[in-house]
N, C-alpha and C positions, 0 to 999 in steps of 0.2 A: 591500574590505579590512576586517578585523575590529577591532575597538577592545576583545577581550574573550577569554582564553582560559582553558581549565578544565583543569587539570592531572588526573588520575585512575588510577586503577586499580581492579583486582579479585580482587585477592589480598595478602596482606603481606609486607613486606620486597622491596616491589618498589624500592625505592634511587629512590623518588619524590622525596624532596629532593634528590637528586643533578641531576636531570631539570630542575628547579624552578630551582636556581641556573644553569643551562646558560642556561634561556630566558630567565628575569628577567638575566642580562648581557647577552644578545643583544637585549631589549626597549631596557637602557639604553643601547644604542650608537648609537641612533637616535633615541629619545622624552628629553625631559626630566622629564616627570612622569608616573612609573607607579607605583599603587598594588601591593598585596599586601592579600587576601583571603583565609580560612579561613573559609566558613559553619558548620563543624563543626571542633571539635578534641577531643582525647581528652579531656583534665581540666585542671579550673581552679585544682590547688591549687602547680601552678608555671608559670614562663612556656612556652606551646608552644614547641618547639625549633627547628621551622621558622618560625616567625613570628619569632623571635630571629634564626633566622640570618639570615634576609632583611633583616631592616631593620637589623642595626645590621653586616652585610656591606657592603651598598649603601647607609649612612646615608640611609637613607628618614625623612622625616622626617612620619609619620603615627603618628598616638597608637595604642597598645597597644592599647586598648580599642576602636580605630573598626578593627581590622583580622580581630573575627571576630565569629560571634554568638552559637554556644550550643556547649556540650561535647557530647557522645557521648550523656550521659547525660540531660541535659535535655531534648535532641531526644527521644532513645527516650520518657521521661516525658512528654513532650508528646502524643507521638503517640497514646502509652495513654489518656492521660486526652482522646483524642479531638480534641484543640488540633490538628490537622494545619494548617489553615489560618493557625494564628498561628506557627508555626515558618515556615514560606514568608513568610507578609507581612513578620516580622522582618529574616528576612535578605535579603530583594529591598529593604524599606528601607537596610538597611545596607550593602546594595551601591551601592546608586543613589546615598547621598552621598558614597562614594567615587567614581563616574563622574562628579557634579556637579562636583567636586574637584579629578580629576586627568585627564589625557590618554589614559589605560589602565590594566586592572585585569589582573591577572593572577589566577588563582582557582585554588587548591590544594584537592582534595577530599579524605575522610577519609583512616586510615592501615591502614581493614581489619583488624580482631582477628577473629580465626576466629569467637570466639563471635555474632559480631555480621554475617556477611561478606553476606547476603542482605543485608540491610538497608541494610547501605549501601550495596552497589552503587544501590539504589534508588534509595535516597533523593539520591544522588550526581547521576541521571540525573535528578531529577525536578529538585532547581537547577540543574543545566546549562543544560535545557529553558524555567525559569521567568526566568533570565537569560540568556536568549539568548546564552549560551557555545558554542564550537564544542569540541571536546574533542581533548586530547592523551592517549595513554589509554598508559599505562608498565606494563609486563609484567617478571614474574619469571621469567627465562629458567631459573634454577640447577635444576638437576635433574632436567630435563627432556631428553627427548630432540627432534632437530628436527621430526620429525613431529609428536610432539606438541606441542611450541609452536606449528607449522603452525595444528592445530588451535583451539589453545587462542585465538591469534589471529585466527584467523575468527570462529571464535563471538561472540567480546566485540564486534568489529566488527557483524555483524548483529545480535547483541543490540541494542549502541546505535542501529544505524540502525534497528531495530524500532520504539524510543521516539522515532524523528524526529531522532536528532541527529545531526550532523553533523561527523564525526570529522576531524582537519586533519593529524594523526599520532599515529604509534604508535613508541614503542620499546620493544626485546624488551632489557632491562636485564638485566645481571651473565651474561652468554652466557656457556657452557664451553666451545664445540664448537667446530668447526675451519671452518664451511660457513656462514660468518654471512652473505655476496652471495647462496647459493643460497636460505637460508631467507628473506631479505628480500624476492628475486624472487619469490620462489613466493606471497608473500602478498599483493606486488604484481599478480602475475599472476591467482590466484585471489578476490580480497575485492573487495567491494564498494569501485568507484570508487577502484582499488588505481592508475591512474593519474595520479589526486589526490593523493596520500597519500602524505606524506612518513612513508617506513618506514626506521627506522634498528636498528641492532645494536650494545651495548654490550658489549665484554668484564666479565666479571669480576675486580674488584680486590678482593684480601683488605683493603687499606689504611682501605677505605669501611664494608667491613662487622663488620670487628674493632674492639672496644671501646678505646677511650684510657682509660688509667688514671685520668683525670678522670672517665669515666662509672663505672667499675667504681665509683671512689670512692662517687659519686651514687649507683647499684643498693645499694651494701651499708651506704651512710647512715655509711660509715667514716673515722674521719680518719687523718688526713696525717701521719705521724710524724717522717719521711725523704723528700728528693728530694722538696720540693712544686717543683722546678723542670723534673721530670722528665713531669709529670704528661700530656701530650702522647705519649708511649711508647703504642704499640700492644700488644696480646697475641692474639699468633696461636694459642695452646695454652693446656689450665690444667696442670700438674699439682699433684697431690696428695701433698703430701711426707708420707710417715709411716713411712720405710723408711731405712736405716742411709745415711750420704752415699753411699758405695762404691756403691750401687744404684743411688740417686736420682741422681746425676751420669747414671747412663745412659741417662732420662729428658729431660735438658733439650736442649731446640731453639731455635732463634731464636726468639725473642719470647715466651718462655716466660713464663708469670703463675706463679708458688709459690704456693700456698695450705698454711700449716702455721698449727698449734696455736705463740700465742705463745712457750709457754717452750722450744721447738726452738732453742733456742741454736746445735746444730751444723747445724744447715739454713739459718739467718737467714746464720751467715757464710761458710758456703760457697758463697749463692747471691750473694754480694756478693762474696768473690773471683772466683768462676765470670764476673761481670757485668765484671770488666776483666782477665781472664785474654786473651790470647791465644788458648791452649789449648781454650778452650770458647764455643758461642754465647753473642751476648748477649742474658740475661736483660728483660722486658721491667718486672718488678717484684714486691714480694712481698707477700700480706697475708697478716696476723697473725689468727690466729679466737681462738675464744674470749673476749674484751676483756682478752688477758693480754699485757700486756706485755712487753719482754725484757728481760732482768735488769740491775742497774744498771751490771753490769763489757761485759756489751756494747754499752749503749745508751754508754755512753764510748767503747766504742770505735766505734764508729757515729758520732755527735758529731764525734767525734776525728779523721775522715775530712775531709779537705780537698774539703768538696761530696761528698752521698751519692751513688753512682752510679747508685743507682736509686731510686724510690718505694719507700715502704715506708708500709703504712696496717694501718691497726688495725680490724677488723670487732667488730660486739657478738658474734653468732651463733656457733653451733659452726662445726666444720670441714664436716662433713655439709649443714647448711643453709645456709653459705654458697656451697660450693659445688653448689649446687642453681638458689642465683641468678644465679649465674654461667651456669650452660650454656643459660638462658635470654636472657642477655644479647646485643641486639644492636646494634652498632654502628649510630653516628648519626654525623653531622655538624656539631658542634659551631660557634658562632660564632668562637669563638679558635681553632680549630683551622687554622691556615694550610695546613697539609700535608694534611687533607681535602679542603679547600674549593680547593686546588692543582688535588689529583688529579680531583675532580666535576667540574670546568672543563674542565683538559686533554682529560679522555675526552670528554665532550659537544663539545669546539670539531674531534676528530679523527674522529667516528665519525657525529655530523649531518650532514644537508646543512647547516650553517649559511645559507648564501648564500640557498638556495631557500627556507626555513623563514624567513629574513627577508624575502624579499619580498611574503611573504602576509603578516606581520606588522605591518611596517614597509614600507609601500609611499610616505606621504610623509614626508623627513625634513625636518627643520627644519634651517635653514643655521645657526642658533645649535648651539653643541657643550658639551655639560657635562663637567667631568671623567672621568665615567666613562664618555662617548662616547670622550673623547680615548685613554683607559688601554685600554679594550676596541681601540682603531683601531690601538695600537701592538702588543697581541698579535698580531691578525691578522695585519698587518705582516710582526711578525717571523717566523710562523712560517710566511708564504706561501714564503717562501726560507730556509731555516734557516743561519744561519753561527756558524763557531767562533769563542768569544770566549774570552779566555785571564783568570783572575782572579788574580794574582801571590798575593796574600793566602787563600791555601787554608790556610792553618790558623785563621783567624780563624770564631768562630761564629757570627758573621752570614754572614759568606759562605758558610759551607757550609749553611745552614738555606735561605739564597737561594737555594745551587746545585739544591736537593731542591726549590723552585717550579719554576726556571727549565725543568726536566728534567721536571716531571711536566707542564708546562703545554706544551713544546715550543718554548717559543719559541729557545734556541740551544743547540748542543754546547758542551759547556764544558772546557776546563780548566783543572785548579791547581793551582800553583807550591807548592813547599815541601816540608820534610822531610816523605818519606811514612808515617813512623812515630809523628810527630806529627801527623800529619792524620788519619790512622786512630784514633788515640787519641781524636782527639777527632771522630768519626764516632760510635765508640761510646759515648762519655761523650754522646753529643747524640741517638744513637739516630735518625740520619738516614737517609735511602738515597738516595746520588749517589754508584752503582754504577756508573749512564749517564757520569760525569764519567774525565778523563782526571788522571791525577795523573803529575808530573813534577818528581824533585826537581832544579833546576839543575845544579849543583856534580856529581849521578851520572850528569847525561842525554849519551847519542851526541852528542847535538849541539854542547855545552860545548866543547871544542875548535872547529869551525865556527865557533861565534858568537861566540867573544872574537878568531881570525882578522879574521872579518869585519868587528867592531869596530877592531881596529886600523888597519884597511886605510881604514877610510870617516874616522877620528880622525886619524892620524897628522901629518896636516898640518896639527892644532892641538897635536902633543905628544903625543897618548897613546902609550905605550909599550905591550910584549907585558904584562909584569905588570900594569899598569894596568888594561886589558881583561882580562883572567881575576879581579882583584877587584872592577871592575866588572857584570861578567858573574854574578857568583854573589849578585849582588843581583836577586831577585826581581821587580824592576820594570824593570828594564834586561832581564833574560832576556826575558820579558811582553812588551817594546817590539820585541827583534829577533826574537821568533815571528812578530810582527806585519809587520815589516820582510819578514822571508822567504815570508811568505806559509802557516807553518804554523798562523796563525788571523787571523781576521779583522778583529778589534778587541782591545782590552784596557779592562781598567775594573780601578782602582785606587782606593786614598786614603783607607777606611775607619782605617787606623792608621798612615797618611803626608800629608806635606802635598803639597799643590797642586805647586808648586815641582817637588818629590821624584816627581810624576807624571808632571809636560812635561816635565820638564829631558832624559830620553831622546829623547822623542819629536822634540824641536828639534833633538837635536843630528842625528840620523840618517832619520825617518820624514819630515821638514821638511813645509812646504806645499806644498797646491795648484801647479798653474802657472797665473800669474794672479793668483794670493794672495799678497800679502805680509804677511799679520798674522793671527795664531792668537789666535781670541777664543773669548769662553763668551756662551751663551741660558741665561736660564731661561726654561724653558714654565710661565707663570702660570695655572694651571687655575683660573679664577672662577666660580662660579655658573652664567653660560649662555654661556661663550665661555673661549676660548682664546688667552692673548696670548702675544707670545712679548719678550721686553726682553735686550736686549745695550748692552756688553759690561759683565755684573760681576761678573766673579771676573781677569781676567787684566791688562788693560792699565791701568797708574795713569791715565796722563795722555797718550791719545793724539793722536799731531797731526790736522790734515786730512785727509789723505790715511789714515791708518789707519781716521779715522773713515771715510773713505769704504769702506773695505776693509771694513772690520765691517758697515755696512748691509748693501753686498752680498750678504757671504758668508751673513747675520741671513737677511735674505730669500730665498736660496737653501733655508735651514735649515727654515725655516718652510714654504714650498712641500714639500718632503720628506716634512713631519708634517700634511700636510692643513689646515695656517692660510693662505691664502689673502691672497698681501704685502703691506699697505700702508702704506709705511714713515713713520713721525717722526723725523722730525732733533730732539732735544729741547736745548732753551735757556731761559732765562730771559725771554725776549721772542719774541714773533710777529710772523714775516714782515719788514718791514721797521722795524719798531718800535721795535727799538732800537738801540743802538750798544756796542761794546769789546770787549776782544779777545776773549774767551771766546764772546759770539755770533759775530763776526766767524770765530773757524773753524769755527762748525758751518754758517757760510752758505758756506763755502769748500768743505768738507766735500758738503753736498749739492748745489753745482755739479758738484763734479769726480764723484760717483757718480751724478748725470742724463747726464751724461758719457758714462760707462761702459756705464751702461744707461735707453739712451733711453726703452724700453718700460716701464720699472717706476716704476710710481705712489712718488713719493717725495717730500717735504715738509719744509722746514725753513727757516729754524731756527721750531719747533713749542712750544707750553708745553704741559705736560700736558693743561690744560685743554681747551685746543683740539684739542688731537689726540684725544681720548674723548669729549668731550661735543657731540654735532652744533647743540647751542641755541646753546653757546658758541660754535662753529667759525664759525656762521651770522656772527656778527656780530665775531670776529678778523680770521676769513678765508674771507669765505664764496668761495663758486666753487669751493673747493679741492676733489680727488677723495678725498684722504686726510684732512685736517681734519675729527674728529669722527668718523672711522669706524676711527682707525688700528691695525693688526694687529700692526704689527715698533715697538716704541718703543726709538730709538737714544740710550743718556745717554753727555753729551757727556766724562764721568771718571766713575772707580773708583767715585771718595766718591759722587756721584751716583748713580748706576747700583745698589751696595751695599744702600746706605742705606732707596731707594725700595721694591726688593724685596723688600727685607724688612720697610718700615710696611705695602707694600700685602697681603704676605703674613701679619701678626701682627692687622691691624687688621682685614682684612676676610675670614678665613679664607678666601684663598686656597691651592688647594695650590700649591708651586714643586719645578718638578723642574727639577735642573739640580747646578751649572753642567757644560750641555752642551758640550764643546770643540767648536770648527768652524777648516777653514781646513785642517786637516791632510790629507794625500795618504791616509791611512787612519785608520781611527776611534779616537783615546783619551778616555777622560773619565774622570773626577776625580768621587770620592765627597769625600761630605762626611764628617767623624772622628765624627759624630753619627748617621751615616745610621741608617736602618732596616734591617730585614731586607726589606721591603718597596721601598724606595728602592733597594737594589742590583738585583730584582729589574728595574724599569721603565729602570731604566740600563740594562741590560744587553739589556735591549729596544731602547733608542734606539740603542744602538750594533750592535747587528745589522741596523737598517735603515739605520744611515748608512753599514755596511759593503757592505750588499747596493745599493749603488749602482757600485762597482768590486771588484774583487778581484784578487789574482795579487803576483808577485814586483816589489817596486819595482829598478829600476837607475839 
C-alpha cells in the first residue's frame, strides 16, 4: 500500500484539479491526516489556485508556505544557473516534513504551458522518482480522436515506465466521444501492466472549463460595477457588441459574456432586459471596455433595479485587447465556487473505479472517522441507491443552489414544490441548472384532487372536512408529506423558511411511526475532530417520560448503526450508576431497564454523566467494568433543555460540526432544516434522508 501519490500530466488544460479534488475526498474518507503538496507552481505573485482550493475545501490545516517549493520560474533559473541538485534537495526536504507530519501526501505536478511542456514533463518525472511517488497521470481527451488518445496514452505510459515509475492510473479527462468502455479497454488491454491500472474516462463538462465571472473579473484586473452577487455565472460564449440591438439580439445564447465599449448605453440595457426576458437566453454578464463608464441616467437606472440581474464590470483595455484576453481564458476551479467543485466530484465519484482506486490507496482504515470521512460515507450512501426526495420550498435560493449540488453530485432525484413561474424566475435571477429537477406546482398538479381525497379519507375521523383538505393540500409541505405518503418520492426535507412544528405536524398526522415506535425524535450527528457522535433527543420532545426515553435510545441507536456509528448507548443524568437518588434520575434508570428490555443485545448504559460516558479515565473509576462507560457513541439527554443546550456548547465551544436535527421514528423519512441553514446543510440532509429512505420504500396503507 502506498502512503504517496503524484498527480500529473503532459499536456495543458488536462482539468488536473478536477482529478486532484476527486482523489484528495476519496483519501479523506479513510485517512485523517493527509497533506497536499505542489513541488512546482506557476507564480508566486498570488496564491496558486489549486493549493487554495485544496486546503481551505478540505480545511487542511497546513501552512501555505509548507505546501510547495519553487514557481516555474525559479526551478527553470536554477537549473540554468546549473543548481539542479539544490532544486531536488529543496523539495525532497519539504516533502519529507510533510510525511514526518502527516499520514499521507498527496502530490500535484506542474500545470504544462506549451512553452515550457518538455521540461516539465521531466522534471515532473524526475520528483516522482526522487520521491518515491507512484503516478496518476490525467490526459486531455478534447479534440482528439479515439485512436489517437489510444495512442497518446500508451506513449505517456511507456514513457514513464521508461524512467522507472510506476504508474497506479490514468484518466483520459474531458472525453467528447461516444466509445469511452472501448478506448479504456484498449489501453487496458494494450499498455503496460494495463491489468494493474486503474483506467478511467471522464466526460466533458463545459461547466469546469468555462470561466466564472469571478475569473474573467481576475484576467481583465476589472471591477465590479453591478451583480457582485452574481459573480458565480458562467460564460459559455463571448460576443462582441458593436452592431445595432436589432442584430446583436441575434447573437446572444445561453451564457453569453457582452463585451461592449462603455458608453453603448443601448447594449448595456438591452443586454439587461434580454437577461430576465422570458423571450431570450440568459445572459451570463456584461463588461464594459474602455474604463468608460455608463452614463449617469443609466447607471440610476441600473441602481434603480431591485438586485442587478447580472454582473456587470468595468475593464481598463479597449474592446479589441480585452477581448483578446478573453479567448485565452480558461476556466478553473475556484475555492468558493460550490457548483465547480459540485460538478469535479460528481464526475470523478460516477466515472472512477472509486472502490478499487481506494483499496490501493486506503488499504488500512482507522476505526476513528473525521468529519469529512463521515460527509464523503453519506454521499456514497446515497448515491449507491439513488431515491426521490421532494423539497416543498423550490422557490427559496438556497434550495435551489442545493438542488444544482445535489444533481451534479448524484446523490438524489429531486423535486420542487411551488409556483413554477416563480421558480423559474428565480432559476434565472441565480443562473443555476436543476434542469435534472422535477417541478410541480400543488394547487395545478393531476394529482391535487387524489391527495386532498386522500387527506380527507385518512383526517376525517378527527374532523377534517372536503374544503379543509384542498386548503390544506395547497400548502407545500402537506403536498411534500402526501408524495411522500403515496410513494411518489421518498423522503421530504423542509424548514429552511418554516418551523419545526410546520414540518412534523403532517407528517404525525398521516405518515405516523414505525411499528414498534411510539415517539418521533431528532439526532444530531456531532462531527468532532476524529469521531462521530450521534446525541438525541434535541429538537422535538420537551420532557419525555420513561418509556419514550426508552423509545428514543432505541430508535438513536438504530439511527446510528444506519450512518456507520457503531451503538454504544448513554443514558445521561446528573449521577452515575447507582449514585444518586430523585426523580429526574430515577427515570432515566427506568428508562434504560425497560430499553435493555427491549433490546437485550445492545450495549446500553445509564443513568451515565457525561463524563463517564466520554472519558475512559473517568469511566474507570465511576463505573468501571462497564462496556459503554468511557467509550459511548449514542448520548441520550434525559429533556429538551438538556439535550438543546449541550449541543450546541459542544458545538460553539469545540468547533464541532452538527448536522441535524435528524427526524427518526417515522414509517418514511422527513427532517426539518434549520431557518439558518446553509446551502450546504440542505445539501447533507438531503443526503441523510435518501439513506434513511433507501432502507424501505413503496405505498404506506
Amino acid at each position: 500500500m502506498t502512503r504517496n501519490l503524484y498527480i500529473t500530466t503532459v499536456e495543458a488544460q488536462s482539468g488536473k484539479s478536477a482529478i486532484t479534488l476527486g482523489v484528495m475526498q476519496l483519501l479523506l474518507s479513510g485517512l485523517q491526516r493527509v497533506a497536499f503538496f505542489r513541488p512546482i507552481i506557476l507564480q508566486d505573485e498570488d496564491l496558486d489556485n489549486d493549493i487554495n482550493l485544496v486546503l481551505n475545501y478540505f480545511n487542511l490545516d497546513i501552512p501555505y508556505e509548507s505546501t510547495y517549493a519553487y514557481t516555474l520560474r525559479q526551478a527553470r533559473d536554477l537549473i540554468n544557473q546549473g543548481k539542479h541538485d539544490q532544486l531536488m534537495e529543496t523539495i525532497l526536504a519539504k516533502y519529507k516534513e510533510l510525511e514526518k507530519n502527516y499520514d499521507w501526501v498527496l502530490v500535484e505536478g506542474t500545470d504544462f504551458h506549451a512553452a515550457a511542456s518538455n521540461f516539465e514533463f521531466d522534471i515532473n518525472a524526475e520528483i516522482a522518482d526522487n520521491l518515491g511517488c507512484p503516478l496518476f497521470v490525467v490526459l486531455n481527451s478534447l479534440g482528439k480522436s479515439d485512436e489517437d488518445l489510444i495512442s497518446s496514452a500508451l506513449m505517456s505510459l511507456e514513457s514513464f515506465q521508461d524512467k522507472g515509475l510506476d504508474v497506479l492510473g490514468l484518466t483520459l479527462n474531458r472525453y467528447a466521444g461516444q466509445a469511452a468502455e472501448a478506448v479504456a479497454q484498449a489501453i487496458r488491454d494494450r499498455g503496460p501492466n494495463g491489468d494493474k491500472l486503474c483506467v478511467s474516462v471522464i466526460p466533458e463538462d463545459a461547466t469546469l472549463s468555462k470561466p466564472s465571472m469571478s475569473e474573467v473579473q481576475k484576467c481583465l484586473n476589472a471591477e465590479v460595477l453591478y451583480g457582485a452577487s452574481r459573480m458565480e455565472a458562467l460564460a459559455h460564449n463571448y460576443v462582441v457588441a458593436a452592431m445595432h440591438i436589432d442584430n446583436f439580439l441575434e447573437y446572444l445564447e445561453k451564457d453569453s459574456l457582452i463585451i461592449t465599449p462603455g458608453d453603448r448605453s443601448d447594449i448595456i440595457l438591452s443586454s439587461l432586459v434580454a437577461r430576465v426576458s422570458a423571450k431570450y437566453p440568459d445572459v451570463a454578464g456584461i463588461v464594459l471596455t474602455g474604463g468608460i463608464r455608463p452614463t449617469q441616467k443609466v447607471a440610476e437606472l441600473i441602481e434603480g433595479w431591485t438586485g442587478a440581474p447580472l454582473a456587470v464590470l468595468l475593464a481598463p483595455d479597449c474592446t479589441f485587447t480585452t477581448a483578446l484576453k478573453l479567448y485565452d481564458l480558461y476556466g478553473r476551479i475556484d475555492a468558493g465556487n460550490q457548483r465547480k467543485i459540485a460538478t469535479a466530484l460528481g464526475l470523478f465519484e460516477t466515472h472512477v473505479n472509486v472502490r478499487r482506486l481506494s483499496t490501493w490507496l486506503v488499504a488500512d482504515r482507522p476505526d476513528k472517522m473525521t468529519p469529512k470521512m463521515f460527509e464523503f460515507s453519506l454521499i456514497q450512501k446515497a448515491t449507491s441507491d439513488r431515491r426521490r426526495i421532494v423539497l416543498p420550498e423550490g422557490e427559496g435560493e438556497r434550495i435551489l443552489k442545493a438542488t444544482e449540488i445535489i444533481l451534479r453530485r448524484g446523490i438524489a432525484d429531486i423535486t420542487l414544490l411551488g409556483r413554477e413561474d416563480r421558480i423559474q424566475d428565480m432559476i434565472s435571477k441565480l443562473g443555476v441548472d436543476v434542469s435534472g429537477a422535477e417541478i410541480i406546482d400543488p394547487t395545478t398538479s393531476p394529482e391535487f384532487d387524489e391527495y386532498c381525497h386522500t387527506f380527507y379519507e385518512l383526517r376525517k375521523h378527527k374532523g377534517a372536512t372536503e374544503d379543509n383538505a384542498r386548503d390544506l393540500m395547497a400548502d407545500p409541505t402537506y403536498y411534500g408529506t402526501m408524495m411522500v405518503y403515496k410513494g411518489k418520492a421518498d423522503g421530504m426535507v423542509s424548514g429552511s423558511v418554516t418551523t419545526t412544528a410546520q414540518t412534523i405536524r403532517p407528517a404525525l398526522q398521516f405518515i405516523k411511526t414505525k411499528p414498534g415506535v411510539c415517539t418521533v425524535s431528532s439526532v444530531f450527528f456531532m462531527c468532532l475532530r476524529d469521531r462521530v457522535l450521534v446525541y438525541g433527543d434535541c429538537a422535538v420532545n420537551p420532557d419525555p417520560t420513561a418509556e419514550q426515553l426508552a423509545d428514543i435510545a432505541l430508535t438513536s441507536a438504530q439511527t446510528a448503526k444506519l450512518f456507520g456509528v457503531e451503538p454504544r448507548v448513554a443514558m445521561l443524568s446528573y449521577s452515575t450508576g447507582a449514585s444518586g437518588q430523585g426523580e429526574d434520575v430515577d427515570k432515566v434508570r427506568r428508562a434504560t431497564e425497560i430499553a435493555k428490555r427491549r433490546a437485550p443485545n445492545l450495549p446500553i448504559e445509564g443513568p451515565l454523566q457525561y463524563d463517564a460516558a466520554v472519558d475512559p479515565d473517568v469511566a474507570a473509576a465511576k463505573l468501571p467494568g462497564s462496556d459503554v462507560a468511557g467509550h459511548a457513541s449514542v448520548f441520550i439527554f434525559p429533556d429538551l433543555n438538556t439535550g438543546n443546550n449541550t449541543y450546541k456548547a459542544v458545538q460553539r465551544s469545540s468547533g464541532a460540526v452538527a448536522m441535524g436535527p435528524i427526524l427518526q421514528g417515522l414509517r418514511r423519512p422527513v427532517n426539518d432544516l434549520s431557518r439558518g441553514c446553509t446551502v450546504i446543510d440542505v445539501v447533507y440532509t438531503t443526503a441523510i434522508t435518501a439513506i434513511q429512505a433507501q432502507e424501505k420504500k413503496g405505498v404506506l396503507g
